[in-house]
N, C-alpha and C positions, 0 to 999 in steps of 0.2 A: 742425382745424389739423394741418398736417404738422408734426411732431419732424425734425431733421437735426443732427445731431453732427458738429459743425464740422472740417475735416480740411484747412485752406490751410496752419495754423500747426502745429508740431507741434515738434521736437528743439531743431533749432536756433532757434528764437526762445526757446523754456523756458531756452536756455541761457545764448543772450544778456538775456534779461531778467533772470537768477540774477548773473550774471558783470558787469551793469551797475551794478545795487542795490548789492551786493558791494563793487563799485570807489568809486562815490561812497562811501560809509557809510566805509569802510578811509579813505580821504584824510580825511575829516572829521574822524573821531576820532583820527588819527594828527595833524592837525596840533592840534587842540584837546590832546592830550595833551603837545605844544609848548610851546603858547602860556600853558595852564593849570596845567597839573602841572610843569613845569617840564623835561620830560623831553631838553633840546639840542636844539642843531639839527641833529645827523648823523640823530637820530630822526625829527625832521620830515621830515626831507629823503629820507630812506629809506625811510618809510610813505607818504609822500606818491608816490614812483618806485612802491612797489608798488600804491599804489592805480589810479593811473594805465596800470601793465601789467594789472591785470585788467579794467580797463574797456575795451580798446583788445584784451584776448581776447575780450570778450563783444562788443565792434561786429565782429571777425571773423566771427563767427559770422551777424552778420544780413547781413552783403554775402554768403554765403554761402549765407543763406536766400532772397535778391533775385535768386540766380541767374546773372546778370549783374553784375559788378563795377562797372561805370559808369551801374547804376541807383542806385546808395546814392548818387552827386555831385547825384541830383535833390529829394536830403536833403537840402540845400542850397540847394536856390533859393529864393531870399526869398519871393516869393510864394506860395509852398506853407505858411509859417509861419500864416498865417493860417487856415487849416484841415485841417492835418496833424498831428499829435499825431508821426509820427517827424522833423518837418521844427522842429517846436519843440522837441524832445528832441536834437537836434543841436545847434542854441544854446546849449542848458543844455550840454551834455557840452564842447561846445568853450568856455564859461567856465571850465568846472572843469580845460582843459589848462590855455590861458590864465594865470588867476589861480594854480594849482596851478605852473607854471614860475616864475612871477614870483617868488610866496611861495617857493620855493627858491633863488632867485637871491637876495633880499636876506635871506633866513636864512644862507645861506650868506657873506657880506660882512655882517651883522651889522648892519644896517638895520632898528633896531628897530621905526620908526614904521611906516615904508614894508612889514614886514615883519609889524604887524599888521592893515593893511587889504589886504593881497593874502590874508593868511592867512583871516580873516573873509568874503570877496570867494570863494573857495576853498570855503571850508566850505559856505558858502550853496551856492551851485553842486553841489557834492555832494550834499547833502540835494536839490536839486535833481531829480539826476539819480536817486533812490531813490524819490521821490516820481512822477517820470514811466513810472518803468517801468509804475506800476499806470496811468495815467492812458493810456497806450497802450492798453491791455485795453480801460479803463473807457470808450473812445469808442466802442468797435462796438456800437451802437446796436440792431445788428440779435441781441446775444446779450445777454438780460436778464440773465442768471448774471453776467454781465461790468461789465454798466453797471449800477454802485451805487455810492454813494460810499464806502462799506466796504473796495473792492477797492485803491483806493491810500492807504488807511490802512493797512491788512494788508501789503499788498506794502513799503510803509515800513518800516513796526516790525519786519516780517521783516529787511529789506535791514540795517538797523542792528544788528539781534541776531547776523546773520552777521560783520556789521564787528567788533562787539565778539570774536566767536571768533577773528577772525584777528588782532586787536589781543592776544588770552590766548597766541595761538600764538609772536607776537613777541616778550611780555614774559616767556616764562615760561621764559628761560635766564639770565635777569638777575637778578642778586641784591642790587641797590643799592635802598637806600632808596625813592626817589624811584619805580622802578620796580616793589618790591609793593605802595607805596599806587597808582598807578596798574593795576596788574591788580588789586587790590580792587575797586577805584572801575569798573572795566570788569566784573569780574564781579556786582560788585551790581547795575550798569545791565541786563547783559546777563537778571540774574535778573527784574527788572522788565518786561522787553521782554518775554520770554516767555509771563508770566504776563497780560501787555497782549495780547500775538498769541492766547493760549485764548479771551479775552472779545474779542475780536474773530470770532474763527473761532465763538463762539456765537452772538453777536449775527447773522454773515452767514448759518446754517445757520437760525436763526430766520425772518429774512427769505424766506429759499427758501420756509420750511414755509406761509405766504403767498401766496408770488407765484405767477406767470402756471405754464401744462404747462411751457414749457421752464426755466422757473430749477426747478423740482420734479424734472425729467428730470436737469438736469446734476449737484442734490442729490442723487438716487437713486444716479447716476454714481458718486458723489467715495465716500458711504457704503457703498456695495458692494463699492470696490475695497480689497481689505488692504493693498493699496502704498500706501493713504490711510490706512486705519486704524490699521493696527499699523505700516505703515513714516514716516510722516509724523507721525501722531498721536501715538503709542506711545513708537517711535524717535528721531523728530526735536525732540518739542516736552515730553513728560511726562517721558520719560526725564532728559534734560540740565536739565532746571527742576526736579529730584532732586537729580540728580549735583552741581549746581551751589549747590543751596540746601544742600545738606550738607557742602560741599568751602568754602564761606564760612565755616563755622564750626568746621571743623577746621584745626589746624596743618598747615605743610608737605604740604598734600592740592594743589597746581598741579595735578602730571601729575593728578587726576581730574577737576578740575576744566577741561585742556588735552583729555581724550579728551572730556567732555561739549561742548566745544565743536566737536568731530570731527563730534556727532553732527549738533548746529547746523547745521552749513554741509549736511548732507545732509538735512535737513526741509528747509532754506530753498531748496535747488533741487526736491528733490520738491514743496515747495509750487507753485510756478509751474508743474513740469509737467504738476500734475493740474490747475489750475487752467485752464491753457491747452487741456487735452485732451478738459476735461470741457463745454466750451463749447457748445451748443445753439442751434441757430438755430430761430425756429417759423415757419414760412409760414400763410398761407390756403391755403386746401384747393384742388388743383390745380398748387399755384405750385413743390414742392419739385423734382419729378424732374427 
């Protein structure tokens, strides 16, 4: 069997899949911190705008990857939904504008009812949209490393543990009530995600130790490289699941607990770019060159 280390995807999609996750998960928790915590609606309305800009940075990126600008409109055509993993992840994205406008237009006019099934209708769609980043990856069929169902669970709990940083990042100039149980309540989830994403990324590095030469190849990949080990591992995910479990149970510790989630958002885009990069295709012998 021929080994080939996949080289069509590479920056730009690492980036747009990092900046998509990102944007769903940010909209989700920012409107659930609305709806639940009680946090107003300038809150809503403002997490929700920023979720929305970095989702809409991260599809810049893939029309940018298409090469062609008036290829991404074939993201769109209905009939590609049915067997396109980017043609259904445009659905989902365009629910969470959708429902994500709605929910700020009657947050904003005070529209309770109306204002919690756009909000809910929103959240889904979000969650949505963090869940198909992996499920992108998880349909090339031709890269075992990629196709598991591991991959858009990981790629999830990631996309949310980001949300949650950026959710620590907005809460953590506010000193109202309402606003430290809610950066509690986002740091202790965030502590849990982390801790969720290590037995995830065991459980996937188990599988490789298993599967076929190329999931064994792309595993060799991801463990050899120290931008995996000590920058993503290390850095991204041991470190801040420290920083973070120790800054919970100290007073007035935000800012350590605001740089641990600095580090957050830099594992969760290094995750997708090794993950993407470490990608392995096997042929029959003959078929690669």
């Amino acid at each position: 069997m021929d080994l080939v280390q996949q080289h069509t995807w590479g920056w730009f999609i690492a980036i747009y899949l990092f900046f998509g996750g990102l944007g769903g998960a940010t909209m989700a928790l920012g409107i659930l911190g609305e709806l639940r915590f009680n946090k107003g609606k300038w809150f809503g309305i403002g997490v929700t705008v920023l979720g929305m800009a970095i989702l809409s940075f991260g599809l810049l990126f893939l029309v940018l990857d298409l090469i062609d600008p008036f290829r991404f409109l074939l993201a769109f055509w209905i009939k590609g939904i049915g067997h396109s993993w980017i043609a259904r992840g445009m659905v989902v994205i365009m629910g969470a504008y959708i429902f994500g406008v709605l929910y700020m237009v009657a947050a904003f006019f005070e529209s309770t009812t109306f204002k919690k099934w756009m909000g809910y209708l929103a959240m889904f769609c979000g969650f949505g949209v963090t869940t198909y980043t992996g499920l992108l990856l998880n349909a090339n069929v031709g890269i075992p490393f990629w196709h598991t169902p591991a991959l858009p669970v990981l790629f999830t709990v990631s996309a949310f543990s980001t949300g949650c940083a950026i959710l620590m990042w907005v809460l953590a100039g506010k000193n109202d009530h309402e606003s430290e149980h809610f950066f509690h309540a986002i740091e202790s989830f965030d502590i849990f995600l982390i801790s969720l994403e290590l037995l995830i990324l065991f459980a996937y590095f188990d599988f490789a130790r298993g599967g076929n030469l190329a999931v064994v190849k792309s595993a060799h990949l991801l463990l050899g490289n120290p931008i995996f080990t000590i920058g993503f591992l290390i850095f991204g995910l041991i470190m801040p699941l420290i920083l973070e479990a120790y800054a919970s149970m100290k007073e007035n510790s935000r800012g350590l607990a605001v740089f641990a989630s600095g580090l957050v958002l830099l594992g969760g885009f290094l995750l997708r770019y090794l993950i993407v990069w470490a990608g392995v295709f096997q042929y029959p012998h003959g078929l690669a060159g």
